[in-house]
DRENFI-149960 format. One record per atom (N, C-alpha, C): residue in three letters; x, y negated, z negated. Coordinates in steps of 0.02 Angstrom, whole numbers, plus 50000, padded with zeros to 5 digits. Atoms other than C-alpha are relative to their C-alpha. Layout:
DRENFI-149960
ALAXYZ;...
end
This chain:
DRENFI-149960
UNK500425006150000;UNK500005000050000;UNK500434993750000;UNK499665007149986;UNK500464980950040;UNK500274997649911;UNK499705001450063;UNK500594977749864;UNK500265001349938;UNK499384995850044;UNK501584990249794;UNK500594999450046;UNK499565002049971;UNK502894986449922;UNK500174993149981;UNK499985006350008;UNK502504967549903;UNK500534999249907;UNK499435000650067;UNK503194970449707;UNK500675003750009;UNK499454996350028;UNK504474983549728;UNK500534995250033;UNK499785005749961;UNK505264971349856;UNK500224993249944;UNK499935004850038;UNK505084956449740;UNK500405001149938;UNK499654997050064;UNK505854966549588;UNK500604999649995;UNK499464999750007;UNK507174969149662;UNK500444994050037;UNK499775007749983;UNK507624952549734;UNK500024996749911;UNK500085002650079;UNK507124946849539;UNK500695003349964;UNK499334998150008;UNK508754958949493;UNK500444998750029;UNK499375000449983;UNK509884955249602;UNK500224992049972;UNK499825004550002;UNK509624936649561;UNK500165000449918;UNK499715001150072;UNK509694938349377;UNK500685004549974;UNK499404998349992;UNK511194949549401;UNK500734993050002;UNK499455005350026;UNK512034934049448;UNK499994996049972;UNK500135007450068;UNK511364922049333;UNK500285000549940;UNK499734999450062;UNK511674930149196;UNK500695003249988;UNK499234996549977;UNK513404940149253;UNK500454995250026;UNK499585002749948;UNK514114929249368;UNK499994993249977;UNK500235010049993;UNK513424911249367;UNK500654996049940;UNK499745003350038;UNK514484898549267;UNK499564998549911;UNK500365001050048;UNK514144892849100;UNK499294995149995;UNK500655002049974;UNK512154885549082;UNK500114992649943;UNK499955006950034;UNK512714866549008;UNK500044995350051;UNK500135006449960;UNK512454848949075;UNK500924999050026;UNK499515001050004;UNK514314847049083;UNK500275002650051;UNK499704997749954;UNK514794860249187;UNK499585002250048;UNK500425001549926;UNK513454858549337;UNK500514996650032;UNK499285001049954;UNK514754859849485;UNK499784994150062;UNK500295005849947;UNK513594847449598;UNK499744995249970;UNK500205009050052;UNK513284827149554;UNK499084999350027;UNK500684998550003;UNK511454833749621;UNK499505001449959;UNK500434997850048;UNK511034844449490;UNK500124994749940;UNK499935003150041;UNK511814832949372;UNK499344995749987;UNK500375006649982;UNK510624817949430;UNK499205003749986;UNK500804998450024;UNK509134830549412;UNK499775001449952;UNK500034996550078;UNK509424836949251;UNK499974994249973;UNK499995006350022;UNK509474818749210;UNK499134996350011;UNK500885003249988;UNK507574813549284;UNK499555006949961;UNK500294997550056;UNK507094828449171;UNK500164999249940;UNK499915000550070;UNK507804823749016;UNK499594994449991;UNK500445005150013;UNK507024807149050;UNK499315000350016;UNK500654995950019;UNK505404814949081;UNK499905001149956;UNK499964995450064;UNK505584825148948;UNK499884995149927;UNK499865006050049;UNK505984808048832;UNK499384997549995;UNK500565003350013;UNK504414800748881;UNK500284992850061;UNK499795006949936;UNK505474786449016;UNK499585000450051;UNK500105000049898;UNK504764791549194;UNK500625003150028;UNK499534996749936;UNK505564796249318;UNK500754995150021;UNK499355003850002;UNK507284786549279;UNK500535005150044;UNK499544994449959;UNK508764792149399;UNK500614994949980;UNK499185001449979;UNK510594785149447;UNK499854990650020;UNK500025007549978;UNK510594765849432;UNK499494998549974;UNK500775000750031;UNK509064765849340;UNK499375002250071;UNK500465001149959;UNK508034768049506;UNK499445006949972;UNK500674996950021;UNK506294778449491;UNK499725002250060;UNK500214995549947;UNK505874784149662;UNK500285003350051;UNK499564996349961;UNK507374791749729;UNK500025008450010;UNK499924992149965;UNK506844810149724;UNK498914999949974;UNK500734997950004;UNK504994818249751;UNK499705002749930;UNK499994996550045;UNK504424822749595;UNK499635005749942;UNK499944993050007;UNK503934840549581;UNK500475003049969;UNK499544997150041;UNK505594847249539;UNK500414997849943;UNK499775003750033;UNK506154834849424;UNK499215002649941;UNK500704999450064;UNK504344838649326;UNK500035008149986;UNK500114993850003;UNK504694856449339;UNK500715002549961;UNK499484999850029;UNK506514854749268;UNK499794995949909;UNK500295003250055;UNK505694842849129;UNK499675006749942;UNK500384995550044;UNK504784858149055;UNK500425002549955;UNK499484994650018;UNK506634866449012;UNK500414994349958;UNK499755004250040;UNK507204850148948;UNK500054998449940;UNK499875001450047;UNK507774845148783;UNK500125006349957;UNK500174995950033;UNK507844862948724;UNK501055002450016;UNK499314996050021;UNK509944870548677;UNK499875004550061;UNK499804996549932;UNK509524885348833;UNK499864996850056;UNK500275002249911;UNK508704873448950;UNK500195001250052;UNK499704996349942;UNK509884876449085;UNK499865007250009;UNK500214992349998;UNK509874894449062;UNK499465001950015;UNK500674999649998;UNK508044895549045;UNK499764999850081;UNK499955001349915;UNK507804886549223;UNK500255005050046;UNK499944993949957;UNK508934898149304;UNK499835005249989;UNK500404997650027;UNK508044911149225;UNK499205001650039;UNK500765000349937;UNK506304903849302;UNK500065001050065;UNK499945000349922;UNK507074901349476;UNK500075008250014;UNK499844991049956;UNK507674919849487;UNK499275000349994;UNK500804999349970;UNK505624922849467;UNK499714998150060;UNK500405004549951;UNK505074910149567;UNK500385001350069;UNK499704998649938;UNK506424914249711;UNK499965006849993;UNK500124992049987;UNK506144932649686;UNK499305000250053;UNK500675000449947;UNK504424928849776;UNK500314997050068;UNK499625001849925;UNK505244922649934;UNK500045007650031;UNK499744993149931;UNK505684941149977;UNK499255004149991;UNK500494997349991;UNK504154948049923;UNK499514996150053;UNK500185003349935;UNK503334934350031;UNK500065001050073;UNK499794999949917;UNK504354936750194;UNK499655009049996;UNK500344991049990;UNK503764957950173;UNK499444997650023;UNK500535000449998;UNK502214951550185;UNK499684995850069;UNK499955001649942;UNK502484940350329;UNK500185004650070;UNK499824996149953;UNK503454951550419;UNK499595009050007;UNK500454994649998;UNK502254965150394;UNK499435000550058;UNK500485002349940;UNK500864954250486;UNK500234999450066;UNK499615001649917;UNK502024950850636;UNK500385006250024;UNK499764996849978;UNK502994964950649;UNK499785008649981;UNK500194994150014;UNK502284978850557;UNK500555002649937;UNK499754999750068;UNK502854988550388;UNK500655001449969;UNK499424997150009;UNK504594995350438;UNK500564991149984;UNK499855007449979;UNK505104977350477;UNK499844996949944;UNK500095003750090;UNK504324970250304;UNK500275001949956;UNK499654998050050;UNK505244981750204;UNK500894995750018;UNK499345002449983;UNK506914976450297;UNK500044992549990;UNK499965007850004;UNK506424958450319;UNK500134997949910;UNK499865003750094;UNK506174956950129;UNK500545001649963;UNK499284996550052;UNK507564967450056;UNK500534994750034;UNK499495004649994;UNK508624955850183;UNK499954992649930;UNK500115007650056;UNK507924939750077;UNK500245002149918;UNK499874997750077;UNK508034950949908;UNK500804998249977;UNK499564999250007;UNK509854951449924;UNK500654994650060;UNK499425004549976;UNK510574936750025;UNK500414995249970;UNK499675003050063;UNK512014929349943;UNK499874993549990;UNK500175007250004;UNK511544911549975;UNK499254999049985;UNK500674999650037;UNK509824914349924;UNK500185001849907;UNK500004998250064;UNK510304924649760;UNK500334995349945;UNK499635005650032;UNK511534912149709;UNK499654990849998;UNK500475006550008;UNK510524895949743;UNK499644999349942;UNK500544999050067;UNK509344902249591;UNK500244998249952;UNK499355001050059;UNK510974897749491;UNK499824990649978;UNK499605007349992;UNK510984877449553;UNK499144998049959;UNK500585005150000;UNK509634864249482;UNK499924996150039;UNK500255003249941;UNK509284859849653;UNK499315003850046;UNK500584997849961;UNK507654860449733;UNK500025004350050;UNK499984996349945;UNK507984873049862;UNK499695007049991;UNK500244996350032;UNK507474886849763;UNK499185001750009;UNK500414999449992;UNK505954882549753;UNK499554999850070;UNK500025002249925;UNK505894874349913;UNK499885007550040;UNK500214996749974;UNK505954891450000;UNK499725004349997;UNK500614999750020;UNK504714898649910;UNK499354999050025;UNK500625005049977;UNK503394887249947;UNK500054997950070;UNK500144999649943;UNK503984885750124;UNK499795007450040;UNK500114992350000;UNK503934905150148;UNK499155000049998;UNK501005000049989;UNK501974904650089;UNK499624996550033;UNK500215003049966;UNK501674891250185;UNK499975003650081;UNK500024996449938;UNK502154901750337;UNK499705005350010;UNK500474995650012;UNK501214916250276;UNK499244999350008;UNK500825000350001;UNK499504906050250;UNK500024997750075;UNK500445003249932;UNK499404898850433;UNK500085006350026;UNK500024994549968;UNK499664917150496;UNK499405005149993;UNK500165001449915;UNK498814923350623;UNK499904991350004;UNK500465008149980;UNK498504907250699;UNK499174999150009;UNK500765000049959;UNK497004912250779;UNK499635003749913;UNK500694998950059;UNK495234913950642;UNK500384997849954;UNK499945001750061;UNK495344910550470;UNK499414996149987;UNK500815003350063;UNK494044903850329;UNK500154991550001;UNK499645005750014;UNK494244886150282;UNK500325001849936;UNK499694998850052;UNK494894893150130;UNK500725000950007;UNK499104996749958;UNK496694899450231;UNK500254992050017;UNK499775006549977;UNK496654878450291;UNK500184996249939;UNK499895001550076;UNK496464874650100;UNK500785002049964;UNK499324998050018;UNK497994883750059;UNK500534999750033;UNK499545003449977;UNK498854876950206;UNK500234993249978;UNK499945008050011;UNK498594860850158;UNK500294998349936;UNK499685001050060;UNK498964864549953;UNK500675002350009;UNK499464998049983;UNK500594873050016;UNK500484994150027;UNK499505004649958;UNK501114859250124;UNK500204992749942;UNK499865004650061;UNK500814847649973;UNK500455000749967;UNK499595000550053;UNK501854855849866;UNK500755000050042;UNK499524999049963;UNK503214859949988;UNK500294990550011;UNK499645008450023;UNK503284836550003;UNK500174998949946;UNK499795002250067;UNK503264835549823;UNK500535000049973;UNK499544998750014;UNK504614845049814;UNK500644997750042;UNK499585000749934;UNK505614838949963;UNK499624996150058;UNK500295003949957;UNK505274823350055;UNK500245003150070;UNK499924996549927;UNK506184833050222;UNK499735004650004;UNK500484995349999;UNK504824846650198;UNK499414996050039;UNK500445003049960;UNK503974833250295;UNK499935001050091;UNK499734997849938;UNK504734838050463;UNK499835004850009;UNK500264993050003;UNK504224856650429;UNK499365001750025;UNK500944999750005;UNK502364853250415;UNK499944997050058;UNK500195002949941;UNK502424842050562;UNK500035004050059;UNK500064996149947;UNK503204853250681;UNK499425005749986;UNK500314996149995;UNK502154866850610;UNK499404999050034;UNK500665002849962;UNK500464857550652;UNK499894998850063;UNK500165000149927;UNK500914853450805;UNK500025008650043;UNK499844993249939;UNK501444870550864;UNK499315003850001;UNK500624999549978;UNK499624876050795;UNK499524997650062;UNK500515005349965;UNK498864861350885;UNK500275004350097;UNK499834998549926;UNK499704866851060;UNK500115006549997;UNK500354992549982;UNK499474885551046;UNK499325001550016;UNK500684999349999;UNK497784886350995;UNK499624996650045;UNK500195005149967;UNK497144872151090;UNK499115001650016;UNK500535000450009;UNK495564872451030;UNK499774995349940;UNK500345006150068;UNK494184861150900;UNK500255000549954;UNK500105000850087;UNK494364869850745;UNK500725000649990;UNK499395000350018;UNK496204871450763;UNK500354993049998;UNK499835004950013;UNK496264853350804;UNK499854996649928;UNK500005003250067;UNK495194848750646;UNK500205003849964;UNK499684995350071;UNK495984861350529;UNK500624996249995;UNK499425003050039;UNK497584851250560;UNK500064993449991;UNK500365009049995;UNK496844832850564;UNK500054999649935;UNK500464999150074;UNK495874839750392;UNK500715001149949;UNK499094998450037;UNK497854846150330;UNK500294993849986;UNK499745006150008;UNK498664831950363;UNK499604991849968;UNK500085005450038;UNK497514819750296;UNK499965000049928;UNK499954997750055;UNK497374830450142;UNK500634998549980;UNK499395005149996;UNK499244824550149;UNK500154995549984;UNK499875007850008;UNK499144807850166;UNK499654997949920;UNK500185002050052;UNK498014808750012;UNK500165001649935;UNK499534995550059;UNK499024817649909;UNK500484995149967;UNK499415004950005;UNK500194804849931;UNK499804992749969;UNK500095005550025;UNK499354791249864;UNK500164998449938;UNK499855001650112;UNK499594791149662;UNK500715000350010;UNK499185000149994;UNK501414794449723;UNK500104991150019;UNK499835011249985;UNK501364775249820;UNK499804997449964;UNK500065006850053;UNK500434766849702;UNK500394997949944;UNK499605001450060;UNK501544773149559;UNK500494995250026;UNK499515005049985;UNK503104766949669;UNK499894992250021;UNK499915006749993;UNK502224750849701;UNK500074996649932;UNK500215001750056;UNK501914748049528;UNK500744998349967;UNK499384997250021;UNK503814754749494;UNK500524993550024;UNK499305003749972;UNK504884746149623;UNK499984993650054;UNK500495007849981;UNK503684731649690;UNK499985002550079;UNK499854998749928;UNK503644739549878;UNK499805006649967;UNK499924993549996;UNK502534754749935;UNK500435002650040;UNK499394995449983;UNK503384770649959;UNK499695006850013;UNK500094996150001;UNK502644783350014;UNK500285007349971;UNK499564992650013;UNK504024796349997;UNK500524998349947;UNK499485001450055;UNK505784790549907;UNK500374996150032;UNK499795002649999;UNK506924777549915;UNK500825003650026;UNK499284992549986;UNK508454793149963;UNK500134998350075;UNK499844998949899;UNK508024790150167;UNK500604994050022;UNK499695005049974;UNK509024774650190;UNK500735002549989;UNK499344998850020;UNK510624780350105;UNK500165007950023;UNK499904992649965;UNK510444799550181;UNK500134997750072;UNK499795003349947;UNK510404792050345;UNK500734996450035;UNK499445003049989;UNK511864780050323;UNK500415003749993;UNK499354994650022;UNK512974796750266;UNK500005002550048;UNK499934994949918;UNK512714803750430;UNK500204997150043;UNK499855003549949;UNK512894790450537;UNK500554995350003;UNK499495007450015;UNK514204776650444;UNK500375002450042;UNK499274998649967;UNK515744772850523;UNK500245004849962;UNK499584997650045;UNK516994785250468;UNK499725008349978;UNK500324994249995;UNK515744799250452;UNK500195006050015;UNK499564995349971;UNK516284816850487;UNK499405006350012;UNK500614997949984;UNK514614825250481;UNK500045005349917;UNK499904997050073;UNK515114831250273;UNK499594993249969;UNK500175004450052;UNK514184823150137;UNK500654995249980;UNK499545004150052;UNK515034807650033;UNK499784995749978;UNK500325005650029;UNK513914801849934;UNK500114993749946;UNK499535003150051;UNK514864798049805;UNK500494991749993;UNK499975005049978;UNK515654786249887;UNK499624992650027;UNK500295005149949;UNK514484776349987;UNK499484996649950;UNK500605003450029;UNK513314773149842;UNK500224995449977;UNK499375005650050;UNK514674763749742;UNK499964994750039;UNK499955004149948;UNK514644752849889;UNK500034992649937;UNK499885005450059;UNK515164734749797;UNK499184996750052;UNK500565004349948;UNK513704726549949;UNK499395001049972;UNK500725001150024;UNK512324735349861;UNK500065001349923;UNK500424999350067;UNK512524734549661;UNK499934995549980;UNK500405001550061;UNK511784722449599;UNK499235000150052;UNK500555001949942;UNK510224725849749;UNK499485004749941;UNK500584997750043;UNK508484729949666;UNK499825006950051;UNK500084995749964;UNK507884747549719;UNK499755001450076;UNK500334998549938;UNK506794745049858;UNK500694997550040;UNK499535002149939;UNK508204732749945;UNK500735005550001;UNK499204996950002;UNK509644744549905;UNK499695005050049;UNK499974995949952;UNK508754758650006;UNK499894996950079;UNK499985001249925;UNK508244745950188;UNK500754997250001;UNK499385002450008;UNK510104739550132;UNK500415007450051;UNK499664995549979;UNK510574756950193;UNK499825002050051;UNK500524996649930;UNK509174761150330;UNK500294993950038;UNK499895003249972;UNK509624743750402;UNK500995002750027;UNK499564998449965;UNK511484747650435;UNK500155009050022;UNK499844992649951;UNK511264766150484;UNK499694999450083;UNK500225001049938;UNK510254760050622;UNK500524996350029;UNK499535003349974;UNK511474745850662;UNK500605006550023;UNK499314997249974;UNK513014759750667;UNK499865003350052;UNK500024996649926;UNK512034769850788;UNK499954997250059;UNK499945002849944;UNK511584756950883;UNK500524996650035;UNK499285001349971;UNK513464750150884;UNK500335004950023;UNK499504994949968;UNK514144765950952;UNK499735010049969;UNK500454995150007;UNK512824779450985;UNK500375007150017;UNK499474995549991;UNK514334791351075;UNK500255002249936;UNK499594995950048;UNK515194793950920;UNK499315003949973;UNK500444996850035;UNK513454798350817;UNK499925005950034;UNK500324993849956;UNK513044809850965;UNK500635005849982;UNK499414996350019;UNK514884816850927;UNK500035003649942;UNK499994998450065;UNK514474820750762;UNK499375005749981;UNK500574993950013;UNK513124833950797;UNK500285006749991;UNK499864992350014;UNK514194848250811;UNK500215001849962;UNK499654999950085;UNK515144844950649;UNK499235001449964;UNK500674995650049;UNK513444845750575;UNK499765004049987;UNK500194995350001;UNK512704857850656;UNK500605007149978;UNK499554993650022;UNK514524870750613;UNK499795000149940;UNK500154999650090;UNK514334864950423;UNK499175003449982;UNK500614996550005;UNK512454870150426;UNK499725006749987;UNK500054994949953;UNK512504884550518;UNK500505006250008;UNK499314996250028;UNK514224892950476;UNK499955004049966;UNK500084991450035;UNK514384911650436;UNK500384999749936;UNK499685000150044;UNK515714904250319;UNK499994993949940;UNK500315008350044;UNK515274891250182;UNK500614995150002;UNK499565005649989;UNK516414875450206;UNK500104998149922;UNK500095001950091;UNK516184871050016;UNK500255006249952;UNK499514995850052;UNK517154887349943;UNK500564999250022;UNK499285001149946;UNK518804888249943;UNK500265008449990;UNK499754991950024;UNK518814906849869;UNK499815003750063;UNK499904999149951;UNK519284918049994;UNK499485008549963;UNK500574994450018;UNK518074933149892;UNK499434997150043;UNK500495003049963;UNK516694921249937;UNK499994998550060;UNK500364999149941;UNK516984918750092;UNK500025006050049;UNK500114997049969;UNK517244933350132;UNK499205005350000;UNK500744999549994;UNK515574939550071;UNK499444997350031;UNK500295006349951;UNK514594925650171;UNK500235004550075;UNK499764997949944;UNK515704932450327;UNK499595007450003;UNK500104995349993;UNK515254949450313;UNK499225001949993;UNK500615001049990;UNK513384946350270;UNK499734997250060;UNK500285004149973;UNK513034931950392;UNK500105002350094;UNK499934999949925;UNK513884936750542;UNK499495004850041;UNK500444998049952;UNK513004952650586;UNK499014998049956;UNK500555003850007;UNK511544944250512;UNK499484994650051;UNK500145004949934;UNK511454929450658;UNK500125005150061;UNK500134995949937;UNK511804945750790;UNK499365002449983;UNK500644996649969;UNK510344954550740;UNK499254994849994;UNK500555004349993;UNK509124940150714;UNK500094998550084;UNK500115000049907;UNK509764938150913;UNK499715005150030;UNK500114995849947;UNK509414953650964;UNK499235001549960;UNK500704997350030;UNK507744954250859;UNK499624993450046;UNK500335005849934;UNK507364937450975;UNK499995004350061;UNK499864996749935;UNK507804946351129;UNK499435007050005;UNK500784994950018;UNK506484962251054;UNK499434996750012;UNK500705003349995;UNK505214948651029;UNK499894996750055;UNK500195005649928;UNK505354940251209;UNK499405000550033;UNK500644999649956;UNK503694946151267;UNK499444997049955;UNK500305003350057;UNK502954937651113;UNK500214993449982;UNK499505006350010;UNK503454920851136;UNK499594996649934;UNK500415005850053;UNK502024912351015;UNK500285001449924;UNK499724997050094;UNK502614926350848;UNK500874996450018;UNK499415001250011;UNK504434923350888;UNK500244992250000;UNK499995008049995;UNK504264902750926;UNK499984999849912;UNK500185001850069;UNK503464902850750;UNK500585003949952;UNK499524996850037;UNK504694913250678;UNK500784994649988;UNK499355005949990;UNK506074900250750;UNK500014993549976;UNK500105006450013;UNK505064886350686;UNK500394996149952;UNK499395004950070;UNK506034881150522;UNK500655000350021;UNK499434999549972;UNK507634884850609;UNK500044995650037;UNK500035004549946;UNK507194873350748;UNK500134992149969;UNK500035007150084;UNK506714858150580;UNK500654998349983;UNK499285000950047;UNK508374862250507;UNK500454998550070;UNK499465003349956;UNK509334859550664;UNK499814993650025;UNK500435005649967;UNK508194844950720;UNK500404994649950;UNK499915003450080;UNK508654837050518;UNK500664999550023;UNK499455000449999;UNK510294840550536;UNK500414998550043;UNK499505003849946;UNK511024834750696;UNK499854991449979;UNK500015004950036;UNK510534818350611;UNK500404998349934;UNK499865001950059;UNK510834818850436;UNK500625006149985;UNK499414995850012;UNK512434828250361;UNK499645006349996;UNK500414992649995;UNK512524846650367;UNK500495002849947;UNK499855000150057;UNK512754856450216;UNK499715010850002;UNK500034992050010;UNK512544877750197;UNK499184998449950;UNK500835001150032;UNK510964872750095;UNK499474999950015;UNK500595002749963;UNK510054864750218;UNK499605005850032;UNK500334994049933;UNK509734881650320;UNK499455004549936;UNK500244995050029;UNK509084889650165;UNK499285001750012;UNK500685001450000;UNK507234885950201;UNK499745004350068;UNK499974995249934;UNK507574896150372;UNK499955006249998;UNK499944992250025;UNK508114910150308;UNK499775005850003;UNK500274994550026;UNK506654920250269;UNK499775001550075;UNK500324999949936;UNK505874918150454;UNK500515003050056;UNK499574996049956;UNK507534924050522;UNK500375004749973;UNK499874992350028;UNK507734938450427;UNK499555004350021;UNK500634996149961;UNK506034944150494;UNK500434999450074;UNK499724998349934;UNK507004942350663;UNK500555005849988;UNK499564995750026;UNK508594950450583;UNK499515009750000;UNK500294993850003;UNK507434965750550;UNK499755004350036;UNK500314996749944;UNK506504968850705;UNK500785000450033;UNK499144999649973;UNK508544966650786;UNK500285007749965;UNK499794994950049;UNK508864981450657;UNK499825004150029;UNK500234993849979;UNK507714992250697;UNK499875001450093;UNK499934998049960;UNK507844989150888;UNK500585003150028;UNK499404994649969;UNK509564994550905;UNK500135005549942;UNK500064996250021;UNK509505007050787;UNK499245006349986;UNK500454996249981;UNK507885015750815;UNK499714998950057;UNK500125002749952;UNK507445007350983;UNK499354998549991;UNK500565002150007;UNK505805002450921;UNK499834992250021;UNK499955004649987;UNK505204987950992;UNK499274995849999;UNK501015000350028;UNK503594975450963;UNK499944995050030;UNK500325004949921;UNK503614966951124;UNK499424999750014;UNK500814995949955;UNK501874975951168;UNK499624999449949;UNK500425001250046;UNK501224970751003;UNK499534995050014;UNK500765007449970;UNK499544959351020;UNK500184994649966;UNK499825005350030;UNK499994943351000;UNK499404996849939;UNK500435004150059;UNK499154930950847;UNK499854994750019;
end
């Protein structure tokens, strides 16, 4: 049955990650968080937690979505908090693999869901993410079910548009570039189906969207005198990709310090940054264009650019590589199925779309992952059992 697979699947994704949390992972203190990310988030939950708001870096208040900052707040103020958190995430990212089974069950059938998910159960950049206090965790989670509820495309209740629409919510909350996800997704509905109720199911989505978003702008007008729909983060993510000098690596570190914007009030410090990322592209759009493939390697790279341990990368190497062959040759299975395998490519398509823009980072792809492990799987079992699900009825 679907959901005795759906757990045994999830179980053991739930072990492998608390394997390294609690074996492996570093020590669980504010101190020694190895990224100035998690630092900064563990910081808008303590001040949660205090009773402040949503205080960040510079005092500002709308620089991250805040979902995961309210969901880190719960673990706050307590001697294991860290621990605890990573703790929750191995749960909460243990559902990612039971998720993709369940996806890849509907699209490919049950040999393919067991493979697809055990890939997710046990990918090292999945298992280890559950470690960081960075939204990604959850992030592919909640993008994973989101790809689950619009499947099939074709029928559904309004109840399946309901849970597209609370999915896609939480998936912004958590991640203002979870906005790009939902967009392409809607459209790719909108121009498959190309019919009424698929147009208003994603009209009815997206405005459910826009209204979601409102108690978020009013707070930030209230906050930082200028609405905001999303966060004050786009102007200065932008300028890290594009400044002069750029290499297509984060440096944030740098660029925030900037002497031009501290003493600037929040709203002007982020068009402070949107205004000259546009200017650099428009002073010399060749180099930006130059700077896509550095992105896209750091992204996209079988080998993480950010270790320097040669264990790690060689685990990464030896996972990833034939990982990206058989998600090819599980494309090349699905070619007579262009609509399942398009959708399958869809977050892959987001994350390269995001990232030939904005810096590229082994993180960014994580949200891909699960949709091309369902390729990875059907690739599996076509060159090793020659089974193939070309001739399957499309959705």
């Amino acid at each position: 049955p679907r959901i005795t697979a759906f757990v045994a699947v999830t179980l053991i994704a739930l072990a492998a990650r608390l394997a390294y949390v609690l074996l492996i992972a570093g020590p669980a203190l504010p101190a020694d968080l190895p990224y100035d990310d998690e630092h900064w988030y563990w910081k808008l939950a303590e001040s949660l937690h205090d009773g402040h708001g949503l205080v960040g870096e510079f005092g500002h208040r709308a620089e991250r979505m805040p979902l995961y900052p309210a969901f880190l707040a719960i673990f706050a103020g307590q001697d294991t908090g860290i621990r605890d958190v990573r703790i929750a995430q191995c749960f909460l990212g243990a559902l990612a693999a039971g998720l993709t089974y369940l996806l890849a069950h509907r699209i490919a059938g049950c040999t393919a869901g067991w493979l697809a998910g055990l890939i997710v159960a046990l990918d090292p950049a999945l298992v280890g993410s559950a470690s960081l206090l960075l939204s990604e965790t959850l992030f592919v989670t909640a993008l994973t079910a989101l790809w689950l509820a619009a499947w099939p495309l074709e029928g559904g209740t309004v109840w399946r548009w309901v849970a597209v629409a609370a999915l896609a919510i939480v998936c912004i909350y958590l991640r203002e570039a979870s906005l790009a996800f939902v967009i392409i997704l809607l459209a790719y509905i909108i121009i498959v189906r190309r019919d009424r109720r698929a147009l208003a199911g994603c009209v009815s989505v997206a405005l459910a969207i826009v209204l979601s978003l409102v108690p978020w702008a009013i707070r930030n007008r209230e906050m930082i005198g200028q609405w905001r729909w999303l966060t004050t983060r786009g102007g200065i993510s932008l300028y890290d990709g594009v400044r002069p000098g750029a290499t297509g690596a984060g440096d944030l570190a740098s660029v925030k310090s900037a002497p031009q914007v501290a003493h600037l009030s929040e709203a002007a410090w982020d068009n402070w940054f949107r205004e000259h990322a546009w200017q650099a592209i428009r002073n010399d759009p060749l180099r930006v264009l130059g700077l896509v493939p550095s992105k896209l390697a750091r992204t996209w790279s079988p080998i993480p650019h950010a270790f320097e341990s040669r264990a790690i990368r060689l685990v990464f190497a030896v996972w990833y590589i034939p990982f990206y062959v058989f998600a090819f040759l599980g494309g090349w299975a699905m070619r007579k199925r262009p609509v399942a395998l398009l959708y399958l490519l869809l977050p892959a398509i987001a994350v390269t779309l995001l990232h030939s823009v904005y810096v590229g980072s082994l993180r960014y792809r994580l949200g891909a992952l699960p949709t091309l492990a369902i390729l990875a799987a059907v690739g599996l079992l076509f060159v090793f059992t020659r089974r193939r699900v070309a001739t399957a009825p499309e959705s």
